[in-house]
Every structure is written in C-alpha cells, then in structure tokens.
N, C-alpha and C positions, 0 to 999 in steps of 0.2 A: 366371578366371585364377588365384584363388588356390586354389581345389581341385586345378585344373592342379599346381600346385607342389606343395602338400602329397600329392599321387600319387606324383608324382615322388622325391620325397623318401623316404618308405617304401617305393616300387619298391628304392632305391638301398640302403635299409639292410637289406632281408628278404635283398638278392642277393648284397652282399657281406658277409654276416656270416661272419667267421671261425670261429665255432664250429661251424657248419653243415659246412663243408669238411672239419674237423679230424674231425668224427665222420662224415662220409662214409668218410674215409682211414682211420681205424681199423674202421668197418667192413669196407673192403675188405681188410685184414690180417688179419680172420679167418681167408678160406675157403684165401688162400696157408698162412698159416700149421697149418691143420689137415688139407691136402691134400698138402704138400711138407717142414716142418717138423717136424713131431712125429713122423711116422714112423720122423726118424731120432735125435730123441731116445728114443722108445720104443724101438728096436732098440737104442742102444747108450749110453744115460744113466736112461733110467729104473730100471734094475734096481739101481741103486745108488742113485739121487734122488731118491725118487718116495715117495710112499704103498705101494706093491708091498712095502718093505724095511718091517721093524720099528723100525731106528734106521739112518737113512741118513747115509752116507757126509758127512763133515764140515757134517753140519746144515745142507746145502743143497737144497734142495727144489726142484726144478726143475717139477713139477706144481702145484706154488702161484705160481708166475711170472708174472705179469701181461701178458699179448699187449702191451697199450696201451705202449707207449713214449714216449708223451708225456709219462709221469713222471719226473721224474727218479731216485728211488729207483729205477724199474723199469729203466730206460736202462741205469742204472750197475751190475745184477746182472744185467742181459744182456752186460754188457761183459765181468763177469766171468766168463761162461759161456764166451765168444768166444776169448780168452787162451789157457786150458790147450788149447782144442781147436784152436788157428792152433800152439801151440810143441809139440803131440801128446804133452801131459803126461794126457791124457784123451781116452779110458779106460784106461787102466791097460794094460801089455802084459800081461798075463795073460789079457783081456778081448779080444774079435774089435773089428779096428780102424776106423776110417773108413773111406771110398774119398776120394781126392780130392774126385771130386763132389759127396761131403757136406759133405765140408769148406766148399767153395767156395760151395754153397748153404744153409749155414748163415754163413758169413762175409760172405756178399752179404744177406741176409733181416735180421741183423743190424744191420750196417754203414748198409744202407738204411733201414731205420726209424729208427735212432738219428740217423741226418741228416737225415732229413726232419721229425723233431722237434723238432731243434735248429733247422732255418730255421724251422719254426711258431714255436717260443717266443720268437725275434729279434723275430717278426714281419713277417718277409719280405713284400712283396707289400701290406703296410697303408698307407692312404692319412694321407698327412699334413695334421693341422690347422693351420690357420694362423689368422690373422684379417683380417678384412676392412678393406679399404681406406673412407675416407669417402664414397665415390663408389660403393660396390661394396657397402654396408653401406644406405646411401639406398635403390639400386636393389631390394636383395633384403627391404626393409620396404614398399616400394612394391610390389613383385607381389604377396608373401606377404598380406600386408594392404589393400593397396589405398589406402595412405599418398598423401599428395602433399605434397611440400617447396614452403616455402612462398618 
C-alpha cells in the first residue's frame, strides 16, 4: 500500500511539472518562428538590424533577439519591435514595405507568445496547496506509512 502511494505520488509530480510544458512550448516556437518569422524580418528588418550592417540603425539588434519569451526583458523588446511595425513607422518609406499578411503574422507570432508567457508566469493551470484536515492528515500517514491511531 505504501509503495502504491509513493508511485503515485512521483507519477503526479514527473506529469504535471510545469517546466517540462514551458520547454515543450518554447521548443515548439522554434520551427514557427524560423519557418514563417524570420523570413520576413530578414526581407525587411534585417538590413538595418542585424550583424549584415556595420552600425545598425538605433542600436537595435534584432538578430541577437531571444525567440524565448518567457523572459520578460525579451517579451518587452519584442513588443518594442511589434509598435513601429502595427503604426508602419517600420521600415522606413524609402525601404519596400510590408504586406498585410506580414504584418498580421508578425502581430499574431508576437501577441501569442507574449500571452501565452504571461499566463505561464501567473501560473495558470497550477494546482493549489492547501493543508490537510485532521482526518485527512491521519488517513494519508496511515496509507503512506502504515500508521494506526490509536
């Protein structure tokens, strides 16, 4: 009985570790973001942002960028990226512009990670601790250990 429990027990915490999740999700933001994303930074933000230029345009680097958004520094210089390209202050009219479509899939790639980070770091979805009742505290030293009240 008390092996029972202690299985049960580490079943429960291997399954729902949150870290586990959170690096699932940021692996899967790689292959979107290098398949659908960057392409259209490299077409039309690199050439100013990037390692490509000597001294890039207002010391923003957009190739040093962190994918992970779980960070909050990174969160908040992808937000900054997200601004001039929703108000079409970037790229520059002198420079070939967006399409919509980039727009919208760079303001959705954005938008989505940056909220789906922000429910991780709330902690959405975590089970809450509480404490056990006298009755509920007896029972689970009795299975675990094999206790008997006396």
């Amino acid at each position: 009985m008390r092996a029972l429990a202690v299985c049960c027990v580490r079943a429960f915490l291997q399954t729902s570790s949150p870290v586990s999740e959170q690096e699932s999700s940021r692996q899967a933001d790689i292959p979107s973001f290098e398949g659908k994303v960057r392409p259209v930074l490299v077409a039309h933000c690199y050439g100013c942002h990037s390692h490509e230029v000597k001294k890039p345009k207002g010391t923003f680097r957009l190739d040093r960028l962190s994918v992970d958004l779980a960070e909050e520094a990174s969160r908040e210089r992808w937000r900054e990226v997200l601004e001039p390209v929703k108000v079409g202050e970037m790229p520059p009219k002198s420079k070939p512009r967006r399409t919509e479509q980039e727009i919208r899939l760079l303001s959705d790639w954005i938008s989505g990670r940056a909220e789906a980070a922000e429910a991780s770091r709330r902690g959405h979805g975590r089970v809450v601790l509480r404490r056990l009742n006298c009755f509920e505290y007896e029972n689970t030293m009795r299975d675990l250990l094999g206790w008997r009240s006396i």
